[in-house]
PyMOL Python script that loads the backbone (N, CA, C, O; Angstrom):
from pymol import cmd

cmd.read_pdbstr("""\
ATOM      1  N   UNK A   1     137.957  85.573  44.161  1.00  0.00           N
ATOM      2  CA  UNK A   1     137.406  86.070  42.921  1.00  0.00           C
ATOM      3  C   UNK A   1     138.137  85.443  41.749  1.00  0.00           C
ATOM      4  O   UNK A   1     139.363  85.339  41.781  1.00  0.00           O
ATOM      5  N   UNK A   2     137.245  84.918  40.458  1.00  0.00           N
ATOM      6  CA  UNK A   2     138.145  84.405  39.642  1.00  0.00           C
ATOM      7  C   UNK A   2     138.289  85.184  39.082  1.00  0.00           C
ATOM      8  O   UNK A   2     139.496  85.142  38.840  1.00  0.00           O
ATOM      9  N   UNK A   3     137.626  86.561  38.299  1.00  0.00           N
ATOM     10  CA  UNK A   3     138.457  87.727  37.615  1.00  0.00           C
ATOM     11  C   UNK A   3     139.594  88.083  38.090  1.00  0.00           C
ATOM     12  O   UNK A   3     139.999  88.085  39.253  1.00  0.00           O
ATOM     13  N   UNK A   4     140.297  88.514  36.721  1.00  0.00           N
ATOM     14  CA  UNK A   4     141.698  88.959  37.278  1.00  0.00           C
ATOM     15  C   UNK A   4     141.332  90.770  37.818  1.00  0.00           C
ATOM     16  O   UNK A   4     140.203  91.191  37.566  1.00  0.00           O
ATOM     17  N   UNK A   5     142.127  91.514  38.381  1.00  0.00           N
ATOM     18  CA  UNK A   5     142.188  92.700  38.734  1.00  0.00           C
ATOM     19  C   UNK A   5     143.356  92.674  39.252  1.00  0.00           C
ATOM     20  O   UNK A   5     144.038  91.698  39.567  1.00  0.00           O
ATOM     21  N   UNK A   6     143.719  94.504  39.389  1.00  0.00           N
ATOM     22  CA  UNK A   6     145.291  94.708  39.846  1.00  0.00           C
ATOM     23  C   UNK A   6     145.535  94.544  41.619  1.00  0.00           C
ATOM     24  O   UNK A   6     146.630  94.667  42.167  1.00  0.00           O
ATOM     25  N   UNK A   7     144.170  94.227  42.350  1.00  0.00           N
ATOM     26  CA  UNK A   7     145.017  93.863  43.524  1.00  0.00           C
ATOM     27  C   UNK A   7     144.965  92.399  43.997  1.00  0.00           C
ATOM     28  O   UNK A   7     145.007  91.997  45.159  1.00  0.00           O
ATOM     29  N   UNK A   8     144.859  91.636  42.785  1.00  0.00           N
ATOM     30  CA  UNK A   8     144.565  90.463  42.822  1.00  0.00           C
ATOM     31  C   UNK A   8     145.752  89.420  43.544  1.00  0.00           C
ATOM     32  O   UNK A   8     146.874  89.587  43.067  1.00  0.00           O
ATOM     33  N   UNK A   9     145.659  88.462  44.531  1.00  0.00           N
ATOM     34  CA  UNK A   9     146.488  88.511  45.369  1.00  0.00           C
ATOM     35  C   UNK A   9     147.022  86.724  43.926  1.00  0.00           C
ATOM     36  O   UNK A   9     146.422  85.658  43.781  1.00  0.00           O
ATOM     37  N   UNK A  10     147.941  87.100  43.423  1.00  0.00           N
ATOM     38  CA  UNK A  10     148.573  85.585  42.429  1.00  0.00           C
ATOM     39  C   UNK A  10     148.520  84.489  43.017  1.00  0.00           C
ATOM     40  O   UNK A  10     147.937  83.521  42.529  1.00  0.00           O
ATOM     41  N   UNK A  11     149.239  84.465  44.383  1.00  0.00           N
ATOM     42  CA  UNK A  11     149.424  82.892  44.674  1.00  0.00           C
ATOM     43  C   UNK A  11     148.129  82.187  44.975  1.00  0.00           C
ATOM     44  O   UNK A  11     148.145  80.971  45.166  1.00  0.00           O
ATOM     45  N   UNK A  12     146.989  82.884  45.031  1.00  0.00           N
ATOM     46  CA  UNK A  12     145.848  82.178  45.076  1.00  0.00           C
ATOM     47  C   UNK A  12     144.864  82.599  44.055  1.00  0.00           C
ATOM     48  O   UNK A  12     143.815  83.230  44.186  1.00  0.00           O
ATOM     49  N   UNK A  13     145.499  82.055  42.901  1.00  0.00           N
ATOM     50  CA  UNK A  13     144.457  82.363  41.955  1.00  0.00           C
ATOM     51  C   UNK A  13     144.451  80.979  41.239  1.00  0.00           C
ATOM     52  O   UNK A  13     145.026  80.042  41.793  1.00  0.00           O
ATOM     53  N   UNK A  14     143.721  80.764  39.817  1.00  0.00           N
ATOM     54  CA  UNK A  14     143.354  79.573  38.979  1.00  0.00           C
ATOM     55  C   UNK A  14     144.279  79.340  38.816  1.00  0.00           C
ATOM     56  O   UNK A  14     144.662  78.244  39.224  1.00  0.00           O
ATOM     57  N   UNK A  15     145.218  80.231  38.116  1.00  0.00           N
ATOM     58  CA  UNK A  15     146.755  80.101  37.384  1.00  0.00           C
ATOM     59  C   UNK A  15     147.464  79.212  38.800  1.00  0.00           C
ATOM     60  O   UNK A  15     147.925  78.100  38.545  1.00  0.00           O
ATOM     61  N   UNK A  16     147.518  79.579  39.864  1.00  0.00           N
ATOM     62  CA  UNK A  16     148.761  78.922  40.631  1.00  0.00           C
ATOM     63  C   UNK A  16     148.341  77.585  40.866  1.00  0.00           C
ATOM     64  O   UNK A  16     149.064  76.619  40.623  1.00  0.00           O
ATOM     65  N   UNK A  17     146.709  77.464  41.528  1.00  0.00           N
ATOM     66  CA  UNK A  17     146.226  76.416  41.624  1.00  0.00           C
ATOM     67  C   UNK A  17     146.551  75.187  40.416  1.00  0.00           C
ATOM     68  O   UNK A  17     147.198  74.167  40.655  1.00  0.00           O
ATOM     69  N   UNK A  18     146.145  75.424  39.512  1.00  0.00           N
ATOM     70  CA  UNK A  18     147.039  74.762  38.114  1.00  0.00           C
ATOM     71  C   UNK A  18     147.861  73.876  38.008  1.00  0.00           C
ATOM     72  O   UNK A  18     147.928  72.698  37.660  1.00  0.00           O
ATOM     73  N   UNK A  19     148.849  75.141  38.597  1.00  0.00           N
ATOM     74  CA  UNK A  19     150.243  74.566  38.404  1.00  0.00           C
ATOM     75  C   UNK A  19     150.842  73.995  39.461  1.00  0.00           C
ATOM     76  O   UNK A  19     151.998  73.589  39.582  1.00  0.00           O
ATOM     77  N   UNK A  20     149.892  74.005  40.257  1.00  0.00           N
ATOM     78  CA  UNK A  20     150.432  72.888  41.459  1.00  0.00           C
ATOM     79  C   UNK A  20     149.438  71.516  41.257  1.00  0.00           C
ATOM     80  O   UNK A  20     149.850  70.459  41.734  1.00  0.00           O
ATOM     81  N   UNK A  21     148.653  71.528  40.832  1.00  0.00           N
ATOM     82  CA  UNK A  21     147.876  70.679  40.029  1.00  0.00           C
ATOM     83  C   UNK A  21     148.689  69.778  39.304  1.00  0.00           C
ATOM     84  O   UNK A  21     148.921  68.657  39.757  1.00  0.00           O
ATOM     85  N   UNK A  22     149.155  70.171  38.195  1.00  0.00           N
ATOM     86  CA  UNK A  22     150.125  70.076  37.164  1.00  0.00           C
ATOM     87  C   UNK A  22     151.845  69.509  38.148  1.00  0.00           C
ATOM     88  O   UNK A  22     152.612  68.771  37.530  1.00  0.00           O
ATOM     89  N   UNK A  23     152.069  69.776  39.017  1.00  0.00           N
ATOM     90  CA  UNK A  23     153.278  69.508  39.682  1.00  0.00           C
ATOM     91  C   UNK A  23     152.821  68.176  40.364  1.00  0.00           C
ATOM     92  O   UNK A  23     153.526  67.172  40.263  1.00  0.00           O
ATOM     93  N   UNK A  24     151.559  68.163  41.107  1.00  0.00           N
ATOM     94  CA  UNK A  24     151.026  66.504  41.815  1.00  0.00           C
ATOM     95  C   UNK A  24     150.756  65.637  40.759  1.00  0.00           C
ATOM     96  O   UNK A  24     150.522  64.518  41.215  1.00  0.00           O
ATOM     97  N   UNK A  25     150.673  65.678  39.308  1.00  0.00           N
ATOM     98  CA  UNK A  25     150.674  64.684  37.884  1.00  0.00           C
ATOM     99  C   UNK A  25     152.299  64.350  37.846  1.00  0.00           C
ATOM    100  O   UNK A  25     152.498  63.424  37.059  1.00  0.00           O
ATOM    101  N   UNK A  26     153.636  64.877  38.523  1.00  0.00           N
ATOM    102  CA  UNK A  26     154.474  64.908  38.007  1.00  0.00           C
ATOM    103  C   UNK A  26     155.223  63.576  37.795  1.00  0.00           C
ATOM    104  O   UNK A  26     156.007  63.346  36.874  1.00  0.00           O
ATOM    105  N   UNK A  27     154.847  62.687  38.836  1.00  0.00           N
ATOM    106  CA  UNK A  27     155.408  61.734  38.953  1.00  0.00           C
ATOM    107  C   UNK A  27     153.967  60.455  39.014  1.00  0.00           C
ATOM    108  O   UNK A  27     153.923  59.327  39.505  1.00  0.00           O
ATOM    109  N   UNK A  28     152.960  61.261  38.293  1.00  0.00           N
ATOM    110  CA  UNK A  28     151.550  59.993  38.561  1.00  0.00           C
ATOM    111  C   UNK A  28     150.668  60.294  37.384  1.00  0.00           C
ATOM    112  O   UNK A  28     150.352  61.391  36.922  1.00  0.00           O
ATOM    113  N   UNK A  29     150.384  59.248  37.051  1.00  0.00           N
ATOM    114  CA  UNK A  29     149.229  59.276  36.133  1.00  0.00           C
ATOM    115  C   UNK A  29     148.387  59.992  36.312  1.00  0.00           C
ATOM    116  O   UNK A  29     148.139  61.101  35.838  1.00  0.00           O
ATOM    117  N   UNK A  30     147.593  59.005  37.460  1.00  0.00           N
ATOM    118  CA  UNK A  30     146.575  59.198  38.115  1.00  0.00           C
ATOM    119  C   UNK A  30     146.110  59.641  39.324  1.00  0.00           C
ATOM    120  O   UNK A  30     146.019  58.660  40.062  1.00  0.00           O
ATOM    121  N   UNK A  31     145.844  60.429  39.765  1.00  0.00           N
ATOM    122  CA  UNK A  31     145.132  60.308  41.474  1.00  0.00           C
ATOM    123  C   UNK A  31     143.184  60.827  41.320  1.00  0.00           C
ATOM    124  O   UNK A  31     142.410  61.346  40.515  1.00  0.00           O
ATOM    125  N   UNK A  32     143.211  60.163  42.881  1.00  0.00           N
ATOM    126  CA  UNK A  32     141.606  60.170  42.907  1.00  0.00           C
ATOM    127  C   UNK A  32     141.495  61.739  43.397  1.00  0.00           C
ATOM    128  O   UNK A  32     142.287  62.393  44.076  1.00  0.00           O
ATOM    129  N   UNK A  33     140.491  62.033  42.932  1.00  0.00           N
ATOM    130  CA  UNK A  33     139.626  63.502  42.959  1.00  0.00           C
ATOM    131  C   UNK A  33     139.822  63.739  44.320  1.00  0.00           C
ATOM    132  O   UNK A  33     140.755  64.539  44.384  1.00  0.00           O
ATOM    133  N   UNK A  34     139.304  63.374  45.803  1.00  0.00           N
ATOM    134  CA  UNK A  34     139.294  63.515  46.767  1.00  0.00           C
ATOM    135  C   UNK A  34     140.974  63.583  47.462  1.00  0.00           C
ATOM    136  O   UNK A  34     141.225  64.264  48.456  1.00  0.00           O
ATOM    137  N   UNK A  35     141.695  63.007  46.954  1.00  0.00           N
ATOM    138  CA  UNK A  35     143.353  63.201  47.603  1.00  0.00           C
ATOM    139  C   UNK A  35     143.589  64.522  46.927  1.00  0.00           C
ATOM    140  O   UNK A  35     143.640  65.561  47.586  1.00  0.00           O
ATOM    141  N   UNK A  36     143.712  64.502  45.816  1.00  0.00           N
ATOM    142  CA  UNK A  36     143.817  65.887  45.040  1.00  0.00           C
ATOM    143  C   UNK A  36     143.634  67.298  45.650  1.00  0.00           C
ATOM    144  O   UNK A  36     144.447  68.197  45.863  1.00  0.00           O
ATOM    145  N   UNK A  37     142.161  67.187  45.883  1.00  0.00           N
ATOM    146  CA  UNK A  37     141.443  67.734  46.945  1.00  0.00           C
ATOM    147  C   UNK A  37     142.069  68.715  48.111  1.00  0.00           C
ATOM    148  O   UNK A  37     142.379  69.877  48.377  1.00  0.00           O
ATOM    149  N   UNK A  38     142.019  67.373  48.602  1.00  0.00           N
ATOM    150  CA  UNK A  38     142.772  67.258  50.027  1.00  0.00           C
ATOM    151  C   UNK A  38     144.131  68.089  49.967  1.00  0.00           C
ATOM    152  O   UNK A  38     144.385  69.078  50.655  1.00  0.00           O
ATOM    153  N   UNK A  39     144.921  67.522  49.053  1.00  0.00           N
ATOM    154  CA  UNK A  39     146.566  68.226  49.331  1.00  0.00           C
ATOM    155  C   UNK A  39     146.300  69.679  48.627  1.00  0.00           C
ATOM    156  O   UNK A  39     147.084  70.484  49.131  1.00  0.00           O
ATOM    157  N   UNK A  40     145.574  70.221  47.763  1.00  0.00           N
ATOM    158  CA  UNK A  40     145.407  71.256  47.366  1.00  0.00           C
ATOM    159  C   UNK A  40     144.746  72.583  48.682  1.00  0.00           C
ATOM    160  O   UNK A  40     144.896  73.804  48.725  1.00  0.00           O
ATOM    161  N   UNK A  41     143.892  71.456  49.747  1.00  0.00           N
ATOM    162  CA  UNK A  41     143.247  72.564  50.639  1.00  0.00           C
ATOM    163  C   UNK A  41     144.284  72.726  51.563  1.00  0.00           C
ATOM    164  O   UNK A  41     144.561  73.726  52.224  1.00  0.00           O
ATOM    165  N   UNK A  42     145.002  71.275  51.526  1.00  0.00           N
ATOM    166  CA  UNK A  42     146.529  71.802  52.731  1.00  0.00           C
ATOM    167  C   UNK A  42     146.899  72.990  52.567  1.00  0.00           C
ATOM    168  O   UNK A  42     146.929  73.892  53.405  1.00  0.00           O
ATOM    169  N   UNK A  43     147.360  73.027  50.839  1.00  0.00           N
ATOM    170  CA  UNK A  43     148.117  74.048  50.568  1.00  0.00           C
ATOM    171  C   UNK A  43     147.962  75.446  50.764  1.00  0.00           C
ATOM    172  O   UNK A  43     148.699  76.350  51.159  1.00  0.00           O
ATOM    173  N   UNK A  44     146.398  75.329  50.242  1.00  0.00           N
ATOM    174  CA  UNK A  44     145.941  76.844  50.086  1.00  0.00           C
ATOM    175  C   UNK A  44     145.148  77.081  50.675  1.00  0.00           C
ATOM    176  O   UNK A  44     144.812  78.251  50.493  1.00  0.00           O
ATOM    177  N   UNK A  45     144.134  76.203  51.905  1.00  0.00           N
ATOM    178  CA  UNK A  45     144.062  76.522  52.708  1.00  0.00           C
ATOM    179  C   UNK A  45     141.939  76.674  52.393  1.00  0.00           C
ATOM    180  O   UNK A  45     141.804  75.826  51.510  1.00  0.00           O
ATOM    181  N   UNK A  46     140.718  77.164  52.619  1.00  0.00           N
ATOM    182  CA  UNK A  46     139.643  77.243  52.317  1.00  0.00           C
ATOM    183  C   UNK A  46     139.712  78.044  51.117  1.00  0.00           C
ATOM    184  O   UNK A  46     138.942  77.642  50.245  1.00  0.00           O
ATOM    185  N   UNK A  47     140.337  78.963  50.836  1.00  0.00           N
ATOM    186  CA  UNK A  47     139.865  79.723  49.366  1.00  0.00           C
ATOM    187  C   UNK A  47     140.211  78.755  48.206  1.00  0.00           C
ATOM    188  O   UNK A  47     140.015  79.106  47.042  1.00  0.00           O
ATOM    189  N   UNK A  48     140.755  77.462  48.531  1.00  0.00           N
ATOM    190  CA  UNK A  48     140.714  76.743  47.155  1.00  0.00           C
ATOM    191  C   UNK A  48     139.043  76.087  47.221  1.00  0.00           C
ATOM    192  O   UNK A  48     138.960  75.413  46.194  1.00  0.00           O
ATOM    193  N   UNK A  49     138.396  76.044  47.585  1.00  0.00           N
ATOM    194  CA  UNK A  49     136.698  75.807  47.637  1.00  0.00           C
ATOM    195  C   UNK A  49     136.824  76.563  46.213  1.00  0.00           C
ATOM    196  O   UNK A  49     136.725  75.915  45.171  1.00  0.00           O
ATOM    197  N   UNK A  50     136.966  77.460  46.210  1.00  0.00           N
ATOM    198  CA  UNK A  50     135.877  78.305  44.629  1.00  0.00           C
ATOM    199  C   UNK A  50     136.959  78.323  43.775  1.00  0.00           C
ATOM    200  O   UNK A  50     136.632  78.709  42.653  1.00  0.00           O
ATOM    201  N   UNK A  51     138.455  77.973  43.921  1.00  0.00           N
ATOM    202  CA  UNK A  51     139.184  77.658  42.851  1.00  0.00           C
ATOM    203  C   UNK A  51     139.816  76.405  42.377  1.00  0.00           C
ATOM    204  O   UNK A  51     140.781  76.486  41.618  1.00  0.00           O
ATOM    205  N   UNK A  52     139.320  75.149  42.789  1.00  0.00           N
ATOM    206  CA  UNK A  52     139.544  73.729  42.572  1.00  0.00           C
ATOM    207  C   UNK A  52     138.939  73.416  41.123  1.00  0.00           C
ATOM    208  O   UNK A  52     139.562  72.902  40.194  1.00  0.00           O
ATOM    209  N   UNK A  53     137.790  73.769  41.114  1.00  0.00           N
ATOM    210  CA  UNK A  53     137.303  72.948  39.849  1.00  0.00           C
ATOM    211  C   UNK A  53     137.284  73.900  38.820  1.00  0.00           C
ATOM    212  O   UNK A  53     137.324  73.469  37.668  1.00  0.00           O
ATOM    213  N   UNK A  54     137.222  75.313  39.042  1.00  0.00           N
ATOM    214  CA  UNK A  54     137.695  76.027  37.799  1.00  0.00           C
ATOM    215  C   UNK A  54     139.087  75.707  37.170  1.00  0.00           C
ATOM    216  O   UNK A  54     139.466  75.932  36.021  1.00  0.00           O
ATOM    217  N   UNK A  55     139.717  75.157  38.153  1.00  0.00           N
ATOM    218  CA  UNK A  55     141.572  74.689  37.917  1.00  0.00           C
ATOM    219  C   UNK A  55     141.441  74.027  36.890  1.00  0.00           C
ATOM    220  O   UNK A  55     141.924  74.240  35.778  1.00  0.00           O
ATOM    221  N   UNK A  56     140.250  72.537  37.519  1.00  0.00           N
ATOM    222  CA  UNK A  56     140.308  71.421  36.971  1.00  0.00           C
ATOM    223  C   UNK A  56     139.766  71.485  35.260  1.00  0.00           C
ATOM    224  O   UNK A  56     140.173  70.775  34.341  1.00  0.00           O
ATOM    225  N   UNK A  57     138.872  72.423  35.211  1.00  0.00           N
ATOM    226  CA  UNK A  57     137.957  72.615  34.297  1.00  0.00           C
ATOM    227  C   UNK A  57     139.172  73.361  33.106  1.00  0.00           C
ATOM    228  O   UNK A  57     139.054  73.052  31.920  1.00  0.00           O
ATOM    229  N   UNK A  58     140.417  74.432  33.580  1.00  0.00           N
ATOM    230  CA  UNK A  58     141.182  74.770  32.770  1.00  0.00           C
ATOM    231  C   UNK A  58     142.187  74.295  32.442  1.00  0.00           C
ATOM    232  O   UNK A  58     142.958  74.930  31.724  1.00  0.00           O
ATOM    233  N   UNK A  59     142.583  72.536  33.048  1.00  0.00           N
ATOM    234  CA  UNK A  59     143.523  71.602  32.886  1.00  0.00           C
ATOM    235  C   UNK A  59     142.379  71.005  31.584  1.00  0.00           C
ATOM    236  O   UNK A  59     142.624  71.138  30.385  1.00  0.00           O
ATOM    237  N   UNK A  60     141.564  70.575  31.943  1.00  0.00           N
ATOM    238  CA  UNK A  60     140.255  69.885  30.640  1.00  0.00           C
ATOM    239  C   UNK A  60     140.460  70.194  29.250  1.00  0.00           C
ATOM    240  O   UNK A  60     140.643  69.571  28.204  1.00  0.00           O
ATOM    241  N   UNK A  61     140.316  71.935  29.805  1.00  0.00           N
ATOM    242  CA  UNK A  61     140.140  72.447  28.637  1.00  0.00           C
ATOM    243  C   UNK A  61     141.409  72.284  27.311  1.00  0.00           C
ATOM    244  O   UNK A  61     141.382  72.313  26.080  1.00  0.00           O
ATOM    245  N   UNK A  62     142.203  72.149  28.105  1.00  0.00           N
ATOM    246  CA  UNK A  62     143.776  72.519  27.389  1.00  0.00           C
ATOM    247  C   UNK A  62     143.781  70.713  26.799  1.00  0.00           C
ATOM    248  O   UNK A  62     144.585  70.460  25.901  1.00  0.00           O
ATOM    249  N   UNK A  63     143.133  69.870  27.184  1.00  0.00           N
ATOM    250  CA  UNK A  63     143.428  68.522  27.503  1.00  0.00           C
ATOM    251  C   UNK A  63     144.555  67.888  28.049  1.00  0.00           C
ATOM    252  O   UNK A  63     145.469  67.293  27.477  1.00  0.00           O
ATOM    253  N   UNK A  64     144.377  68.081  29.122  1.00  0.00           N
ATOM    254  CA  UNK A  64     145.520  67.581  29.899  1.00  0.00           C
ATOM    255  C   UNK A  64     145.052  67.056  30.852  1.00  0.00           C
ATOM    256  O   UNK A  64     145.914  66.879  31.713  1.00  0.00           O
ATOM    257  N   UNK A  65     143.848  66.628  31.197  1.00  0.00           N
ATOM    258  CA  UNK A  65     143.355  66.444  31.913  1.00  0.00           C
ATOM    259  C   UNK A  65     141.658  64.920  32.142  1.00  0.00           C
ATOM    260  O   UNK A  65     140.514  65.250  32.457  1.00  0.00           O
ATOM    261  N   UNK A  66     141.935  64.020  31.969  1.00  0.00           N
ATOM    262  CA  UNK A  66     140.373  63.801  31.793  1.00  0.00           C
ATOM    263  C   UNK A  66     139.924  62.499  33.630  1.00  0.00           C
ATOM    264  O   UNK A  66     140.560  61.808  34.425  1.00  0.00           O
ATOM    265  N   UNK A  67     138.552  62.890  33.387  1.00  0.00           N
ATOM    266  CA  UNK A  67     137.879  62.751  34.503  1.00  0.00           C
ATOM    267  C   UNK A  67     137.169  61.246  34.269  1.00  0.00           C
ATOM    268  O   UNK A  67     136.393  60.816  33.416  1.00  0.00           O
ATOM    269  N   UNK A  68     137.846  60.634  35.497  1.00  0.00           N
ATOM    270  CA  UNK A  68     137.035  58.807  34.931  1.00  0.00           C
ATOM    271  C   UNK A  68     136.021  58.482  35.998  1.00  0.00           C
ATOM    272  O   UNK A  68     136.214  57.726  36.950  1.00  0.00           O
ATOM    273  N   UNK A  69     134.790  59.224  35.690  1.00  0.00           N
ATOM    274  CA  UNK A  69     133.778  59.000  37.057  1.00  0.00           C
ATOM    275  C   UNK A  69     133.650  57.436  37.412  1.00  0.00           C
ATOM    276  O   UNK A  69     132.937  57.035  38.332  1.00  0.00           O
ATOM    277  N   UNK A  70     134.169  56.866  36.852  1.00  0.00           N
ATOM    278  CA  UNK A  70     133.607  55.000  37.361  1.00  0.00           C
ATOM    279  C   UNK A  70     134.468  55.023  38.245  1.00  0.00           C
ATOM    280  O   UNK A  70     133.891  54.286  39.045  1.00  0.00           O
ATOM    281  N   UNK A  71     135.762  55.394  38.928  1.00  0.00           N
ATOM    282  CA  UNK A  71     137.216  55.167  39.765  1.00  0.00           C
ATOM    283  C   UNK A  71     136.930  56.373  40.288  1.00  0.00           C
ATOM    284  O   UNK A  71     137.451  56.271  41.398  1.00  0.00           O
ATOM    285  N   UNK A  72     136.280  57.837  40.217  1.00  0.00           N
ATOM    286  CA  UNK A  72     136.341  58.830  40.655  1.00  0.00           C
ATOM    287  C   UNK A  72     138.482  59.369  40.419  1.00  0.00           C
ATOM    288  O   UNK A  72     139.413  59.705  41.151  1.00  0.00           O
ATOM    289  N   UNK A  73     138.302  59.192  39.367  1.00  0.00           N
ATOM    290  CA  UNK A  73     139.994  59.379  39.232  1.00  0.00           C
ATOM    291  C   UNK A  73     140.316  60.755  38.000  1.00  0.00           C
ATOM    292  O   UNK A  73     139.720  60.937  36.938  1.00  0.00           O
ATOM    293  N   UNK A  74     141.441  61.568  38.590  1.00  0.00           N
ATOM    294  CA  UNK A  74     141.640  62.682  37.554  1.00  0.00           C
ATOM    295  C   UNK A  74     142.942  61.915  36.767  1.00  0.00           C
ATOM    296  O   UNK A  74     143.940  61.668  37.444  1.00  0.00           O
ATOM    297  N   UNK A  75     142.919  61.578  35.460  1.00  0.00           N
ATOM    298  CA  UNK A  75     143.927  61.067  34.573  1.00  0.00           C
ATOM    299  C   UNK A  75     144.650  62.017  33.668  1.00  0.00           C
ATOM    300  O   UNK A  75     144.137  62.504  32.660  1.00  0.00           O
ATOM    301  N   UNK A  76     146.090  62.297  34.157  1.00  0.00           N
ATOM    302  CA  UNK A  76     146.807  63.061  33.074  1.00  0.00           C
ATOM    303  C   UNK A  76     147.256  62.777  31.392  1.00  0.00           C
ATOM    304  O   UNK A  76     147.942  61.782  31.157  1.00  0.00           O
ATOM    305  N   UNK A  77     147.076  63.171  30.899  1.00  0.00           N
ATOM    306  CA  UNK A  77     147.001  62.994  29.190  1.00  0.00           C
ATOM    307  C   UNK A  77     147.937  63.390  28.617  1.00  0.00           C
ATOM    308  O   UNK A  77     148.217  64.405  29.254  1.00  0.00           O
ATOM    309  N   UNK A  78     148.832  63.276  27.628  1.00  0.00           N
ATOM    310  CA  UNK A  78     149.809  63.772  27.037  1.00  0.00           C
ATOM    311  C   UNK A  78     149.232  64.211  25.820  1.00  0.00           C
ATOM    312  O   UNK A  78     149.930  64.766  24.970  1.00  0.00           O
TER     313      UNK A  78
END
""", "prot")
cmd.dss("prot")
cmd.show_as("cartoon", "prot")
cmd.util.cbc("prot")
cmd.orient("prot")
């Protein structure tokens, strides 16, 4: 669920997803959408399905984030 509520379990919510998001930029510009992906479902396993691109969409928003569909690549922004 992406609403928040009080038995809302944190480590799998938008917010954590994020910031592990934000931790795989740490040392890279760039990575492609599909690795991203990938190490994010390691992590968290199928419930990142419905919280990947809301992540991505609240990295966007903040701009920190932009999307280069010609490379399929997520580019971090300062």
């Amino acid at each position: 669920m992406l609403l928040p509520h009080k038995y809302m379990n944190l480590e799998k919510s938008v917010l954590k997803v994020s910031s592990e998001i934000i931790k795989e930029f740490s040392n890279k510009e760039a990575i492609e959408f599909d690795y991203l992906y990938k190490k994010m479902e390691h992590k968290f396993g199928v419930e990142v399905n419905e919280l990947f691109i809301p992540s991505l969409i609240l990295l966007h928003a903040f701009g920190k984030l932009e999307y280069i569909m010609s490379e399929d690549l997520l580019e971090w922004t300062e």
